[in-house]
PQR file of N, CA, C, O and H, with PARSE charges and radii, in Angstrom:
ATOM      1  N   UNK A   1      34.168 -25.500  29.659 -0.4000 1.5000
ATOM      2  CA  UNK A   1      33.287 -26.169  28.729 -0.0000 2.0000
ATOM      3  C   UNK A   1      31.865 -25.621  28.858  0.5500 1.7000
ATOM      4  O   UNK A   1      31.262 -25.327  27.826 -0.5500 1.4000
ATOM      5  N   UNK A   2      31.341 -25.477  29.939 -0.4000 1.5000
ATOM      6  CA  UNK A   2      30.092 -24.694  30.152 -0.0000 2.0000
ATOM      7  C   UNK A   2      29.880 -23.705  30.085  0.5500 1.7000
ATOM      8  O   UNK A   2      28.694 -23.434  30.270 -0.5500 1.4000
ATOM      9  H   UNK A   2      31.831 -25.715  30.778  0.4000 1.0000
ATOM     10  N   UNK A   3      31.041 -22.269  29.724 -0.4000 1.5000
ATOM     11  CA  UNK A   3      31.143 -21.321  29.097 -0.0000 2.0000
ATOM     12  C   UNK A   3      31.069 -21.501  27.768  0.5500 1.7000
ATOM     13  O   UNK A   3      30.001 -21.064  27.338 -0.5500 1.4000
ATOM     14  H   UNK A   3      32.005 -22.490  29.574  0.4000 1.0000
ATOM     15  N   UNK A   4      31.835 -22.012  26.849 -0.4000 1.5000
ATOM     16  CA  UNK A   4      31.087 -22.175  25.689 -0.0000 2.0000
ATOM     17  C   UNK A   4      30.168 -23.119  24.952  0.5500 1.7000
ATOM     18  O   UNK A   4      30.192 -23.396  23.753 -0.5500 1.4000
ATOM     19  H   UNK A   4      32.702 -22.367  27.199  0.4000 1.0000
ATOM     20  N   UNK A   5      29.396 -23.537  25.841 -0.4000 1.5000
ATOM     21  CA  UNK A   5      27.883 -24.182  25.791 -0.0000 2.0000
ATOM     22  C   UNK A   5      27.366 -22.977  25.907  0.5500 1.7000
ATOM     23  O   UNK A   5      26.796 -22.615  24.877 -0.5500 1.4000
ATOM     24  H   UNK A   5      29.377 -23.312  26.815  0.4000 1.0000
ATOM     25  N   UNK A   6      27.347 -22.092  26.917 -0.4000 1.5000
ATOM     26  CA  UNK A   6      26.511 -21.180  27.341 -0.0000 2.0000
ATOM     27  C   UNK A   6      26.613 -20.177  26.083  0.5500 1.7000
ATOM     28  O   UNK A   6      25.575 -19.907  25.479 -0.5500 1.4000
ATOM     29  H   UNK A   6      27.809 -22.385  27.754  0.4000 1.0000
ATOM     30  N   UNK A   7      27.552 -19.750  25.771 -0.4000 1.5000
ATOM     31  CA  UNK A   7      27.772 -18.518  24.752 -0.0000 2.0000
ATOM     32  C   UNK A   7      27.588 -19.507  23.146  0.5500 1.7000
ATOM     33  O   UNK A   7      27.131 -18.809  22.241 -0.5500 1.4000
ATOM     34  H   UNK A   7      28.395 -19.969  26.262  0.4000 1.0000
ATOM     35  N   UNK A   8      27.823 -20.664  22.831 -0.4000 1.5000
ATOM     36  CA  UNK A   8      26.668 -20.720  21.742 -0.0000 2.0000
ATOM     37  C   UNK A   8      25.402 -21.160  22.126  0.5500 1.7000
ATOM     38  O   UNK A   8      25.202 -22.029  21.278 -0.5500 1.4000
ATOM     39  H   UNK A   8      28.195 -21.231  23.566  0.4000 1.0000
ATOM     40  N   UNK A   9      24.530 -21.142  22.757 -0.4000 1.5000
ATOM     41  CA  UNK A   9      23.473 -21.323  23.064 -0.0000 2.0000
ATOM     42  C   UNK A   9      23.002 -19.425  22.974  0.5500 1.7000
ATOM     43  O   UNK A   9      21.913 -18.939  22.669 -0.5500 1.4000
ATOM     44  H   UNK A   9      24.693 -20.436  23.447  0.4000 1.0000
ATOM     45  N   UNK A  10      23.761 -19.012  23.206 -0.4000 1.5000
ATOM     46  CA  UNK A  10      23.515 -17.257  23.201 -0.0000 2.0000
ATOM     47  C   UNK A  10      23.440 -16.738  22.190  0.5500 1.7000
ATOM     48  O   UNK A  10      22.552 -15.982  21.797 -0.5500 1.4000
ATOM     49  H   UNK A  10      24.645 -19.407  23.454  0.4000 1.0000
ATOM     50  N   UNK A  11      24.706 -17.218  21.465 -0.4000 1.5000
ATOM     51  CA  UNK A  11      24.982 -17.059  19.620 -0.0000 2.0000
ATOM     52  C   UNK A  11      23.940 -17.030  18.854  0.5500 1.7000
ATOM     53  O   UNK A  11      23.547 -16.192  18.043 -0.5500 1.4000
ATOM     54  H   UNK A  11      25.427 -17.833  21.784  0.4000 1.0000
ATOM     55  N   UNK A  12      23.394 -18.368  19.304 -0.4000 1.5000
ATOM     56  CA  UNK A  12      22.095 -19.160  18.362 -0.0000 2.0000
ATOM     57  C   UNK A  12      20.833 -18.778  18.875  0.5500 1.7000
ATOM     58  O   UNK A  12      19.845 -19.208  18.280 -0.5500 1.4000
ATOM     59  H   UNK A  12      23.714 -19.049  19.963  0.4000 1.0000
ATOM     60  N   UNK A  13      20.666 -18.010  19.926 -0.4000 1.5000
ATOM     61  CA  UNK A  13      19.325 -17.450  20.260 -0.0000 2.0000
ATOM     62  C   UNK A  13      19.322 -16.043  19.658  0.5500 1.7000
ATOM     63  O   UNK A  13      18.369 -15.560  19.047 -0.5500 1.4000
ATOM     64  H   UNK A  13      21.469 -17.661  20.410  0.4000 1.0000
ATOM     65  N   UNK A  14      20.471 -15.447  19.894 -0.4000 1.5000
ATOM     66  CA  UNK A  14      20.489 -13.846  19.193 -0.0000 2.0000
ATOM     67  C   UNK A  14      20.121 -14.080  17.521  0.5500 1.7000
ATOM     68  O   UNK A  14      19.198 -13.577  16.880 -0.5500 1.4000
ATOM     69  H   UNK A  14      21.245 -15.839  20.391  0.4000 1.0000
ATOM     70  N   UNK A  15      21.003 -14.865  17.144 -0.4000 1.5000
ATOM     71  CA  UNK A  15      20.791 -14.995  15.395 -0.0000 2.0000
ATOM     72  C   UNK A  15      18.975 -15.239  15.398  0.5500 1.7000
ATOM     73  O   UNK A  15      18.113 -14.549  14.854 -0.5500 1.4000
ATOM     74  H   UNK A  15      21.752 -15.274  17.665  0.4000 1.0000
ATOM     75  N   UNK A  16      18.851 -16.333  16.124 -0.4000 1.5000
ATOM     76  CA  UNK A  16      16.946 -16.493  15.641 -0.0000 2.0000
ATOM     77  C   UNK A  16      16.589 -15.022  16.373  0.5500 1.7000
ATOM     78  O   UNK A  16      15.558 -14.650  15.813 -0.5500 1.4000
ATOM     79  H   UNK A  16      19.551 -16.894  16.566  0.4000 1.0000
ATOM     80  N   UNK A  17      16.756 -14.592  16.801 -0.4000 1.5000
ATOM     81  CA  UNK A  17      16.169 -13.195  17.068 -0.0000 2.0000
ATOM     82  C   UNK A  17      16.256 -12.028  16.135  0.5500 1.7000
ATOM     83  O   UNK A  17      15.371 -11.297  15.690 -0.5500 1.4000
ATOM     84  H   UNK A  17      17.594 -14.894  17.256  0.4000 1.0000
ATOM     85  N   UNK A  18      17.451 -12.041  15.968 -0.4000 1.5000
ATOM     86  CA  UNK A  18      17.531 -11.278  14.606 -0.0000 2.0000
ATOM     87  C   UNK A  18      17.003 -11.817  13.155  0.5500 1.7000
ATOM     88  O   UNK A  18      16.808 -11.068  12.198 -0.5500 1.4000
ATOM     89  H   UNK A  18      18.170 -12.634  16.329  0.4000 1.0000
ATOM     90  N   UNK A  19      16.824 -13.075  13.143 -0.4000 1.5000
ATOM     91  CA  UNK A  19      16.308 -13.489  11.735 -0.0000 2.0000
ATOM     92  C   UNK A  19      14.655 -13.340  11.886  0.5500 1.7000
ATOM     93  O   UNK A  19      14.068 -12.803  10.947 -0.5500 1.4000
ATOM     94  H   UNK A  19      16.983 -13.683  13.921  0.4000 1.0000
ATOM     95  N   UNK A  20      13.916 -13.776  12.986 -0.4000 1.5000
ATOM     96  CA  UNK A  20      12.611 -13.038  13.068 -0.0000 2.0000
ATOM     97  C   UNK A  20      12.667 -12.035  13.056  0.5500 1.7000
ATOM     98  O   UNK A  20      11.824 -11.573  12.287 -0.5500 1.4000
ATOM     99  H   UNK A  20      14.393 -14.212  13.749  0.4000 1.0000
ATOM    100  N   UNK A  21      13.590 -10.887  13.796 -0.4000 1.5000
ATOM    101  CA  UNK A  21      13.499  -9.892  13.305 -0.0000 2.0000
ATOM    102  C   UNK A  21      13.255  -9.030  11.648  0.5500 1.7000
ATOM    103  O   UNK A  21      12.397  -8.243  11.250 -0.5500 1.4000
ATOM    104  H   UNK A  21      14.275 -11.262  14.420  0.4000 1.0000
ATOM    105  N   UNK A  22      14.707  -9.767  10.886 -0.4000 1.5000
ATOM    106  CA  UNK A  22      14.338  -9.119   9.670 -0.0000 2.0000
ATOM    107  C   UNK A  22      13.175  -9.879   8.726  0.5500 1.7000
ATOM    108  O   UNK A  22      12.684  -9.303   7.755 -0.5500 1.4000
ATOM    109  H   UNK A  22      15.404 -10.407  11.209  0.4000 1.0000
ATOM    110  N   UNK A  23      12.846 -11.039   9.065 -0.4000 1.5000
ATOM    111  CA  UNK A  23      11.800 -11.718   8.441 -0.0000 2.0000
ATOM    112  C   UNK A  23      10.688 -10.511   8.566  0.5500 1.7000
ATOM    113  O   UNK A  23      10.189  -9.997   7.566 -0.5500 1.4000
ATOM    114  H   UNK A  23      13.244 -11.506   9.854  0.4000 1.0000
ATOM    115  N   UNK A  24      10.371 -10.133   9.860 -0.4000 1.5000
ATOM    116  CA  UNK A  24       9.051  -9.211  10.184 -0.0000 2.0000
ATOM    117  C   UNK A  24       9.203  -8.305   9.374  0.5500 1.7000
ATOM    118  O   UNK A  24       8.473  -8.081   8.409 -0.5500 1.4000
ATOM    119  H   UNK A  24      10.776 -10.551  10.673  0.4000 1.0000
ATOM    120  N   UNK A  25      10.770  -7.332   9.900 -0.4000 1.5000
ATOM    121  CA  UNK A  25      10.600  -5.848   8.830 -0.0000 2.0000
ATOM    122  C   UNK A  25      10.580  -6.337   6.812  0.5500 1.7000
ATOM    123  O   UNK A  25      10.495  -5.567   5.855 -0.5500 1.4000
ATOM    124  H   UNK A  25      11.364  -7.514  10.684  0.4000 1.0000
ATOM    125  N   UNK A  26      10.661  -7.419   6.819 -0.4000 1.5000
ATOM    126  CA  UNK A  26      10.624  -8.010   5.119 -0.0000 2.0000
ATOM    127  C   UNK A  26       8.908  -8.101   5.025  0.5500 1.7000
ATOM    128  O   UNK A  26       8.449  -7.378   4.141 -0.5500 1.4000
ATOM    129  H   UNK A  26      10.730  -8.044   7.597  0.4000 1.0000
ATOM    130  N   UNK A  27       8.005  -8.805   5.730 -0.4000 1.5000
ATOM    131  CA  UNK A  27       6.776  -8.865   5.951 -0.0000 2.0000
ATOM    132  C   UNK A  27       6.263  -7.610   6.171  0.5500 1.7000
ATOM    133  O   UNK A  27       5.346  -7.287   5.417 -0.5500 1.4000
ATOM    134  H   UNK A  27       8.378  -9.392   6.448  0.4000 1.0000
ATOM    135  N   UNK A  28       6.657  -6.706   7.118 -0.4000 1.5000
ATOM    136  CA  UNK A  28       6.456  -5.034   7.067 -0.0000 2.0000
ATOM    137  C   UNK A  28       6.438  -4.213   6.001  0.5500 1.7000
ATOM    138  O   UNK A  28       5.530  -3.445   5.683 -0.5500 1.4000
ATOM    139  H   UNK A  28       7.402  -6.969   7.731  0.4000 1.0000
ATOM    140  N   UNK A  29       7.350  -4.374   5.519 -0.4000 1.5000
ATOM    141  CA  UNK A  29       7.556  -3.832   3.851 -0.0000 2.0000
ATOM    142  C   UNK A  29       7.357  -4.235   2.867  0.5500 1.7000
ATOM    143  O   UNK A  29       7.668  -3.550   1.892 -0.5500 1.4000
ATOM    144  H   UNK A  29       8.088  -4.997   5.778  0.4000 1.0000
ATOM    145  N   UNK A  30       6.694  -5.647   2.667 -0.4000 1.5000
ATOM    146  CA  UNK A  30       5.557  -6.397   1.338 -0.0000 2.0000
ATOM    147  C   UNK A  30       4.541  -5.725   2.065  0.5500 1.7000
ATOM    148  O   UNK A  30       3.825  -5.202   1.211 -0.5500 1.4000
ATOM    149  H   UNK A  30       6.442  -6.204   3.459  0.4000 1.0000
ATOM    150  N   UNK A  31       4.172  -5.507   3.016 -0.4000 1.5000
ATOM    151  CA  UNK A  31       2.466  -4.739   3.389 -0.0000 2.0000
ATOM    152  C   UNK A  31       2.572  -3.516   3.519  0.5500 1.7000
ATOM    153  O   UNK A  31       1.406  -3.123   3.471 -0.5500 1.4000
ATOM    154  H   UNK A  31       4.754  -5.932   3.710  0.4000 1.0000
ATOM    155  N   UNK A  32       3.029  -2.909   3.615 -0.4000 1.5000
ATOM    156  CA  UNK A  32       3.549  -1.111   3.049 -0.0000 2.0000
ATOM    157  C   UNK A  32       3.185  -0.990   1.774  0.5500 1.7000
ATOM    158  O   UNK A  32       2.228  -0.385   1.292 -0.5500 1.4000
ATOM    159  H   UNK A  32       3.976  -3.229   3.654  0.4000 1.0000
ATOM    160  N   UNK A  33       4.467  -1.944   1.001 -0.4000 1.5000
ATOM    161  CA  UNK A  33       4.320  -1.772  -0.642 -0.0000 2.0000
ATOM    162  C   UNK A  33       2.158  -1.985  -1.243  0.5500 1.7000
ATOM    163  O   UNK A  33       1.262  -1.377  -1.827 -0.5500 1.4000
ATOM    164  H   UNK A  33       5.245  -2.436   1.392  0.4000 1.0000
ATOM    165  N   UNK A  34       2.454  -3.294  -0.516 -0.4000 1.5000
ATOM    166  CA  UNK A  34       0.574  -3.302  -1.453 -0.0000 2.0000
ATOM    167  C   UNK A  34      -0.356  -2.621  -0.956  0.5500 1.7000
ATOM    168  O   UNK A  34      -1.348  -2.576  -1.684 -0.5500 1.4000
ATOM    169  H   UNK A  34       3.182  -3.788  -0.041  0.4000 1.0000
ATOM    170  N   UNK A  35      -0.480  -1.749   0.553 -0.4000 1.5000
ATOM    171  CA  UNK A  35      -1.148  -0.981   1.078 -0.0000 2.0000
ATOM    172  C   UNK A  35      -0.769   0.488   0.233  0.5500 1.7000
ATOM    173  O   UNK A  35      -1.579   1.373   0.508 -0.5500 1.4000
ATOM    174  H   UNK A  35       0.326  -1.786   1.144  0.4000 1.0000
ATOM    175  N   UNK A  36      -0.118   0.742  -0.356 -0.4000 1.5000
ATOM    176  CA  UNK A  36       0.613   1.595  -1.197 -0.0000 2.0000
ATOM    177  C   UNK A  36      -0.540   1.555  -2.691  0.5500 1.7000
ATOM    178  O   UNK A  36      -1.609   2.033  -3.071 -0.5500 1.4000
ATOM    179  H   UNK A  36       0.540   0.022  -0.579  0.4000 1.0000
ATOM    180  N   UNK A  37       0.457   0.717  -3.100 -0.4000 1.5000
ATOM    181  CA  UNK A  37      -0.611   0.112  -4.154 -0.0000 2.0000
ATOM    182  C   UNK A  37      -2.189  -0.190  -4.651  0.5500 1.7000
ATOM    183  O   UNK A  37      -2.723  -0.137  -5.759 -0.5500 1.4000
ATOM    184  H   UNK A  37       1.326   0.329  -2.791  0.4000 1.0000
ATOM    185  N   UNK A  38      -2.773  -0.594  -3.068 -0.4000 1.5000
ATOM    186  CA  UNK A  38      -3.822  -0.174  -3.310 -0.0000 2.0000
ATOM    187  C   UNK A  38      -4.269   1.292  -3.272  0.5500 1.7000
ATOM    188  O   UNK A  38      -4.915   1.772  -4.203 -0.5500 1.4000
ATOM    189  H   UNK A  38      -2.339  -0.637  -2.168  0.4000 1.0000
ATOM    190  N   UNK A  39      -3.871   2.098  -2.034 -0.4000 1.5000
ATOM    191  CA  UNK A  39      -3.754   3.089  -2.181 -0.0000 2.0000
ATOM    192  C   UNK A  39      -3.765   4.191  -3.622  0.5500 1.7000
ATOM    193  O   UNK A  39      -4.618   5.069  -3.755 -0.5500 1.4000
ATOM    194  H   UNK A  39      -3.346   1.708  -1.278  0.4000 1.0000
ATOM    195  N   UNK A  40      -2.896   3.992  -4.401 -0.4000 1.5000
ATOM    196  CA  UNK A  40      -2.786   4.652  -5.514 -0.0000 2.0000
ATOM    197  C   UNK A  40      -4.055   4.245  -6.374  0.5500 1.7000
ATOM    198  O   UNK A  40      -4.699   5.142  -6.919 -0.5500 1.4000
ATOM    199  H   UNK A  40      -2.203   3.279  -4.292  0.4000 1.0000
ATOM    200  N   UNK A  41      -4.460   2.825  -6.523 -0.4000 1.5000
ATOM    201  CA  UNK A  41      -5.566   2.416  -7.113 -0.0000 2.0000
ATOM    202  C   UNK A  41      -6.715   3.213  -6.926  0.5500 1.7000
ATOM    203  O   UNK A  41      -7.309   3.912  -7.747 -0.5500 1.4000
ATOM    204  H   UNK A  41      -3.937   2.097  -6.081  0.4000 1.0000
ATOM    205  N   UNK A  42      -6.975   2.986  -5.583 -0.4000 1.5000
ATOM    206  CA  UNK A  42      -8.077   3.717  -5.142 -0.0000 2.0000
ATOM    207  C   UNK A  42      -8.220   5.421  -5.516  0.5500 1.7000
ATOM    208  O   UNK A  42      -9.194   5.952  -6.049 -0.5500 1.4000
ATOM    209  H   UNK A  42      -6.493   2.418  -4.916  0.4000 1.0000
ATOM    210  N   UNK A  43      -7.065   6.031  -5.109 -0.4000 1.5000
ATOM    211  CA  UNK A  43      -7.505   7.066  -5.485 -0.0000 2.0000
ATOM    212  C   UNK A  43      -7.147   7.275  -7.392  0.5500 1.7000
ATOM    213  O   UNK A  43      -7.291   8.427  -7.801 -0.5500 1.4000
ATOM    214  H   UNK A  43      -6.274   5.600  -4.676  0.4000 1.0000
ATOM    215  N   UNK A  44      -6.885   6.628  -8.025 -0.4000 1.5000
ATOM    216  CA  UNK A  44      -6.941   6.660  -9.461 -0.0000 2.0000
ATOM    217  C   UNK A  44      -8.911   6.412  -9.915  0.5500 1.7000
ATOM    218  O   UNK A  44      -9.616   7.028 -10.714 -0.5500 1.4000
ATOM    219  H   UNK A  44      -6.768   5.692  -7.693  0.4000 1.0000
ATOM    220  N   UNK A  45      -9.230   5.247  -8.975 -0.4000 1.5000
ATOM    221  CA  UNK A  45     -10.550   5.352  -9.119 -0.0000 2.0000
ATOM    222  C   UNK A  45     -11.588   6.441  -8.716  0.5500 1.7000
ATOM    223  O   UNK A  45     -12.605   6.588  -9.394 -0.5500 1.4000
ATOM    224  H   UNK A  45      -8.657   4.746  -8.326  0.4000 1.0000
ATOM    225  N   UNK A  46     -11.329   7.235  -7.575 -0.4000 1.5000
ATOM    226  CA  UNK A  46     -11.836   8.201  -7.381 -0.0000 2.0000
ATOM    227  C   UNK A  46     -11.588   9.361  -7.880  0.5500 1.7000
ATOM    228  O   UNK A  46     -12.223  10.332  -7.470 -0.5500 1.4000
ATOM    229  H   UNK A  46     -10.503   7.115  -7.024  0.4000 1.0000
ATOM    230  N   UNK A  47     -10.649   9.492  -8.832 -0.4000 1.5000
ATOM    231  CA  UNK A  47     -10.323  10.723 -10.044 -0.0000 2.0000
ATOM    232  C   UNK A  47     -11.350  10.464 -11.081  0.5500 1.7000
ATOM    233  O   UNK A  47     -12.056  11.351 -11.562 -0.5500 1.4000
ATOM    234  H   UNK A  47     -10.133   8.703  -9.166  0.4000 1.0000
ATOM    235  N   UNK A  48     -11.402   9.272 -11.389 -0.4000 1.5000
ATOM    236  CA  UNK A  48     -11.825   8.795 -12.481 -0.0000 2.0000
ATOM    237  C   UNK A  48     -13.429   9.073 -12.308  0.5500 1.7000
ATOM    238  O   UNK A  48     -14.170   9.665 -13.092 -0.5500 1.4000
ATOM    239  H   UNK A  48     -10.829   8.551 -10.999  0.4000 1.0000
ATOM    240  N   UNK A  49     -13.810   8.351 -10.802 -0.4000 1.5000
ATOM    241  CA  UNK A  49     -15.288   8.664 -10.526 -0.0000 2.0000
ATOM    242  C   UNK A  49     -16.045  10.111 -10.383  0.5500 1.7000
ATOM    243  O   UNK A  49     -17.220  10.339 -10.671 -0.5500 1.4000
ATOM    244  H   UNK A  49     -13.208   7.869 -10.165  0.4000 1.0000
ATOM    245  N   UNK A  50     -14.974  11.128  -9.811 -0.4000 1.5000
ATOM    246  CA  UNK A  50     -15.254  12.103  -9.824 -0.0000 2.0000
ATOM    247  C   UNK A  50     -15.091  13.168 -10.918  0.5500 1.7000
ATOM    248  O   UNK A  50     -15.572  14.299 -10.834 -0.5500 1.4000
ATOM    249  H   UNK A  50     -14.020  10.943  -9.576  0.4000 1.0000
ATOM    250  N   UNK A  51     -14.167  12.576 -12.246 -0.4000 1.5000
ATOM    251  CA  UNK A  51     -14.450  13.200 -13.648 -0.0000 2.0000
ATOM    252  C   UNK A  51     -15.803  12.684 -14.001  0.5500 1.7000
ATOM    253  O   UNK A  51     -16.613  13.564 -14.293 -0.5500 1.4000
ATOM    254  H   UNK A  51     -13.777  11.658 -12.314  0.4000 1.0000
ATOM    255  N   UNK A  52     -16.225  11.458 -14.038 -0.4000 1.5000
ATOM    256  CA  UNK A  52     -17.510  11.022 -14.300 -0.0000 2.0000
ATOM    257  C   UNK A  52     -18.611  11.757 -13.895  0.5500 1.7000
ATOM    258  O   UNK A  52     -19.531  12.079 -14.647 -0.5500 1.4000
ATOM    259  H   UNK A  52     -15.567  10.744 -13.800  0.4000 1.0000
ATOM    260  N   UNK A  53     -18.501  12.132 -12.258 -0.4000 1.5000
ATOM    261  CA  UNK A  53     -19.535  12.782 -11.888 -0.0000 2.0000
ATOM    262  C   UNK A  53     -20.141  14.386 -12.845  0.5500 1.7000
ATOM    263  O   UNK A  53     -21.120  14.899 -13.387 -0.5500 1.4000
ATOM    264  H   UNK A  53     -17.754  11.870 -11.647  0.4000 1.0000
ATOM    265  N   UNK A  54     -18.221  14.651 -12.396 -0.4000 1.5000
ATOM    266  CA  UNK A  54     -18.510  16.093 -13.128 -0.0000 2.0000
ATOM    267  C   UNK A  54     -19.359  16.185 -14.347  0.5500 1.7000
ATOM    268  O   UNK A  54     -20.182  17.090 -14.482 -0.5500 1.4000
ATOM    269  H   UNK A  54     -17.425  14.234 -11.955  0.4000 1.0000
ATOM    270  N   UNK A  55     -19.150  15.183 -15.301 -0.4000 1.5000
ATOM    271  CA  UNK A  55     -19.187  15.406 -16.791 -0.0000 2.0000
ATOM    272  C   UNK A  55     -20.493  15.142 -16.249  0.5500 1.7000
ATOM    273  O   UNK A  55     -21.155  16.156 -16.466 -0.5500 1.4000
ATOM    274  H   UNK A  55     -18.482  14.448 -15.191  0.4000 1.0000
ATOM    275  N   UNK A  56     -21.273  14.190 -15.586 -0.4000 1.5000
ATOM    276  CA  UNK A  56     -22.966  13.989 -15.762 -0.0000 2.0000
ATOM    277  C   UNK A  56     -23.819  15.094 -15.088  0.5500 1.7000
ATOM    278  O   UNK A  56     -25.023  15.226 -15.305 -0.5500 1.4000
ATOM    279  H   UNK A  56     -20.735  13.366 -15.409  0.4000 1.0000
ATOM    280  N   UNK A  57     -23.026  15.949 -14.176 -0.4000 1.5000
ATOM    281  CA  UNK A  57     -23.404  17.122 -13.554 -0.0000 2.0000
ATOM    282  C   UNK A  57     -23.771  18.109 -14.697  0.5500 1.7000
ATOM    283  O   UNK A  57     -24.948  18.433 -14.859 -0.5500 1.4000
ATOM    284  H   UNK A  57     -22.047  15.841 -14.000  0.4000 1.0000
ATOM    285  N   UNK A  58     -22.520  18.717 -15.699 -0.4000 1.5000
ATOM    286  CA  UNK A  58     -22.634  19.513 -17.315 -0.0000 2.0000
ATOM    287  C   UNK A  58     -23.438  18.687 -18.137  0.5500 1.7000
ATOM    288  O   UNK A  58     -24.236  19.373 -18.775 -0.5500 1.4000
ATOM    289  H   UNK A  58     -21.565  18.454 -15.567  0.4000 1.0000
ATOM    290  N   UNK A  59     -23.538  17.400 -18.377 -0.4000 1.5000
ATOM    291  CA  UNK A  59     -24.475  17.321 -19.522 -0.0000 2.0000
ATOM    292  C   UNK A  59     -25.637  18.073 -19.853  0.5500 1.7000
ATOM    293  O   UNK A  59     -25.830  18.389 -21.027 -0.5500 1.4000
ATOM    294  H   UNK A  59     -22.889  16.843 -17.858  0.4000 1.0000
ATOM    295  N   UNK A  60     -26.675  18.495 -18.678 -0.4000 1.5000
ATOM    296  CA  UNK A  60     -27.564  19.385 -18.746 -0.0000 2.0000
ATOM    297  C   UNK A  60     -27.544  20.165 -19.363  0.5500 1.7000
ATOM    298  O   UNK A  60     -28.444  20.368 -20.178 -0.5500 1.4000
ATOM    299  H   UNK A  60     -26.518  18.239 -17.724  0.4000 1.0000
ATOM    300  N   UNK A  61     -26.602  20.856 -19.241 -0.4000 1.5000
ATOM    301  CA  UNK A  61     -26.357  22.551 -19.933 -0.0000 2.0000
ATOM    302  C   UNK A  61     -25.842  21.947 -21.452  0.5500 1.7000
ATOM    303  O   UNK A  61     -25.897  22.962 -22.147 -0.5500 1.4000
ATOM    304  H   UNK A  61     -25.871  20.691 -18.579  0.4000 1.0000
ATOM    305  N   UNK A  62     -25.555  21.268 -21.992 -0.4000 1.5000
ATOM    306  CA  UNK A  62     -25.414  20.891 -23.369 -0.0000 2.0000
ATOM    307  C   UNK A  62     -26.320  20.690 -23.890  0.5500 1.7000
ATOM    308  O   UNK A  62     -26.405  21.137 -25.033 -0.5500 1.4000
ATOM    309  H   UNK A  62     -25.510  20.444 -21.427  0.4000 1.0000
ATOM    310  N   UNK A  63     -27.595  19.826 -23.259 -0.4000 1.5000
ATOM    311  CA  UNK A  63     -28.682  19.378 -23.790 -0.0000 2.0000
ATOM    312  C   UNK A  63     -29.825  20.502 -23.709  0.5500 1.7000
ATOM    313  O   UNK A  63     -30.836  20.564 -24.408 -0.5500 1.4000
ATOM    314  H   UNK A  63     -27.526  19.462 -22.330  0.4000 1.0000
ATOM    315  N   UNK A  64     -29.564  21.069 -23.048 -0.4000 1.5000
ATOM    316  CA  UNK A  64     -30.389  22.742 -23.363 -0.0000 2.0000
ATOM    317  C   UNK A  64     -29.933  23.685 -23.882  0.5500 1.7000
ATOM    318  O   UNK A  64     -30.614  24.669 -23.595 -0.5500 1.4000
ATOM    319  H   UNK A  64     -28.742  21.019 -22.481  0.4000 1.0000
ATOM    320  N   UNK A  65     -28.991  23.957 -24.610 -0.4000 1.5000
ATOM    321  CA  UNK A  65     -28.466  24.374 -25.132 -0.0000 2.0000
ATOM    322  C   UNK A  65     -29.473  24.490 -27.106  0.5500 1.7000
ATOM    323  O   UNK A  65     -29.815  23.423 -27.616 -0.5500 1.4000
ATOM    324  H   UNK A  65     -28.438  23.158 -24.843  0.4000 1.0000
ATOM    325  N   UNK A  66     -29.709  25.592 -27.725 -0.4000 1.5000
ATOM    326  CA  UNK A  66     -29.944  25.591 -28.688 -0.0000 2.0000
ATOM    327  C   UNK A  66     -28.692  25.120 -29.767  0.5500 1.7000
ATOM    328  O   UNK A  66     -27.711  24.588 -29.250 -0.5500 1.4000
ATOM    329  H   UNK A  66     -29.431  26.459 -27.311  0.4000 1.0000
ATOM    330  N   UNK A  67     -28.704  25.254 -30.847 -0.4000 1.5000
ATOM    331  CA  UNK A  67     -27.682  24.866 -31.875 -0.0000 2.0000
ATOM    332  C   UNK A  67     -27.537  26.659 -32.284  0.5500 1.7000
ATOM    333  O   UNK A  67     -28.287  27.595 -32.007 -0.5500 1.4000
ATOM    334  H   UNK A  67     -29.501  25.687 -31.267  0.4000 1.0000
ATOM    335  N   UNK A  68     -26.241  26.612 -33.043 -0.4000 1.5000
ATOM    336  CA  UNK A  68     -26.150  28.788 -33.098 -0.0000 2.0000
ATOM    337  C   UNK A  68     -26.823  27.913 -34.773  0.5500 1.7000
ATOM    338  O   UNK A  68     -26.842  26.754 -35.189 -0.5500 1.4000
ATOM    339  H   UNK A  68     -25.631  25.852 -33.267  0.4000 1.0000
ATOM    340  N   UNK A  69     -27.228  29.089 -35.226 -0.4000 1.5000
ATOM    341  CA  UNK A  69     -27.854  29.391 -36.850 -0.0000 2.0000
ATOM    342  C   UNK A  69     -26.527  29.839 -37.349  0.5500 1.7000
ATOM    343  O   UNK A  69     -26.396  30.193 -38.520 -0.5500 1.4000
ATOM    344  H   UNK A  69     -27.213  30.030 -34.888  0.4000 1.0000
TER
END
């Protein structure tokens, strides 16, 4: 009888071990995904900022620019 007290008491500690377990790697991988996500954001904004730059860098040379006859 105290053998299987002992071995579900074992049962039921391994399972909560494994269910924190995959709880974490589920929590691991929602913060991957939006660290991801921001990720892509960010650098979509820094494409974007650095076409901006470019173009205000050339405006110069347009605005000195004569018109052709």
């Amino acid at each position: 009888m105290a053998v299987a007290t002992e071995v579900r008491r074992v049962r039921l500690e391994a399972q909560a071990r494994y269910s924190e377990v995959d709880l974490l790697v589920a929590t691991l991988r929602d913060h991957v995904r939006d660290l991801r996500l921001q990720r892509d954001r960010l650098r979509a904004e820094l494409t974007e900022a650095q076409e901006t730059s470019r173009l205000a860098r050339t405006a110069w040379l347009a605005r000195g620019m004569k018109p052709l006859r």
